[in-house]
C-alpha positions as CSV (number, residue, x, y, z in Angstrom):
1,X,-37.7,-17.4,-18.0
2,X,-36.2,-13.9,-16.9
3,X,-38.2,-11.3,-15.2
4,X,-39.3,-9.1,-18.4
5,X,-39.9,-12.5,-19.7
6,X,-42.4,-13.4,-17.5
7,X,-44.3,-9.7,-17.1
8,X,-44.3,-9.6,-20.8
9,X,-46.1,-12.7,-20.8
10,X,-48.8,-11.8,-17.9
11,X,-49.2,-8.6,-20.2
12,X,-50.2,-10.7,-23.4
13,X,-53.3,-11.4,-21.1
14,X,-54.3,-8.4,-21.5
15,X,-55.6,-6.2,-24.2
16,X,-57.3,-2.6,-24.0
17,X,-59.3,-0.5,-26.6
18,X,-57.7,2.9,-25.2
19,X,-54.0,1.7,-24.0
20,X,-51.4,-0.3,-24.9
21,X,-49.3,-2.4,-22.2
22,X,-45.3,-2.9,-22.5
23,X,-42.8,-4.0,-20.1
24,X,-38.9,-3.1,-19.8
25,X,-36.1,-3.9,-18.2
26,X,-34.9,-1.6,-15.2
27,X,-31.9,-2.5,-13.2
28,X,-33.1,-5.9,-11.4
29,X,-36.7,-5.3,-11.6
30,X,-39.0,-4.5,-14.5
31,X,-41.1,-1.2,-15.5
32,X,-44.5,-1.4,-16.7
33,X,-44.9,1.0,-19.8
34,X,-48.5,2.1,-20.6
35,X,-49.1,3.9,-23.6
36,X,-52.3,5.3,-25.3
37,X,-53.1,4.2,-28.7
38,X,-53.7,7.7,-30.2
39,X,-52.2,10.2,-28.1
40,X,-53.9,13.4,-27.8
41,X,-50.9,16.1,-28.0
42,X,-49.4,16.7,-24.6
43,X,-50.2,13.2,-23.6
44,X,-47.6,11.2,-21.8
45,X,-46.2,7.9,-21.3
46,X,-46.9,6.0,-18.2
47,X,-44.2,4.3,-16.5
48,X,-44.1,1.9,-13.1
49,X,-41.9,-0.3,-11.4
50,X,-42.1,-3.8,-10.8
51,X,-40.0,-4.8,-8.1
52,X,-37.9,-8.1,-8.7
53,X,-39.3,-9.4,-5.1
54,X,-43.0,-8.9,-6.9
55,X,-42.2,-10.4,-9.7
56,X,-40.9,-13.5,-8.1
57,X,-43.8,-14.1,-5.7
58,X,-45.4,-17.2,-6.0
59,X,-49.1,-14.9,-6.7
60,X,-47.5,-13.0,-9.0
61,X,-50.4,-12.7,-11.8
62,X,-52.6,-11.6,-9.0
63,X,-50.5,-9.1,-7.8
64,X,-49.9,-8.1,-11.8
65,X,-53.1,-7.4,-12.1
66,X,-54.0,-5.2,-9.1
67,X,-50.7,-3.1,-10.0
68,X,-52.0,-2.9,-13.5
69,X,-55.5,-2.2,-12.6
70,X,-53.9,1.0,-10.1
71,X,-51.8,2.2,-12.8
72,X,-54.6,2.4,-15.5
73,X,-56.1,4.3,-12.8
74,X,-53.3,6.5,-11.9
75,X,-52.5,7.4,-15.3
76,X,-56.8,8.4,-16.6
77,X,-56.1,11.0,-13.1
78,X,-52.8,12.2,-14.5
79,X,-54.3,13.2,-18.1
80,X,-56.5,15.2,-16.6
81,X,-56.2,18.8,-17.6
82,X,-58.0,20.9,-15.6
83,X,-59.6,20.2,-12.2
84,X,-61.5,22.0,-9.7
């Protein structure tokens, strides 16, 4: 199985009311694309490396998920619009 292969598979796992997950290739690793379902207008896309080393570890769905987990989190910071 190639590398996208595999993180689109780990990906399948998972399904969100608010977001949707996608993977894509990116030189020798992969990127994880997040999307939401409706975008407000000036909403963006989300976008994250997965290094090929990652990818290949032997605890790779664990690892999936904590990167994942810390780019869901990322991204709700990033749509903020106004902070004090």
């Amino acid at each position: 199985m190639t590398r996208l292969g595999k993180v689109q598979a780990e990906l399948e796992r998972y399904e969100h009311r608010l977001v949707e997950f996608s993977a894509r290739e990116r030189g020798e690793g992969v990127e994880l694309v997040i999307a939401l379902r409706e975008p407000p207008p000036g909403a963006h896309v989300y976008v994250a490396p997965l290094h090929s080393r990652d990818i290949d570890h032997a605890q790779f769905p664990w690892h999936m998920q904590r990167h994942l987990y810390d780019c869901l989190h990322d991204y709700l910071v990033e749509l903020f619009v106004r902070t004090p």
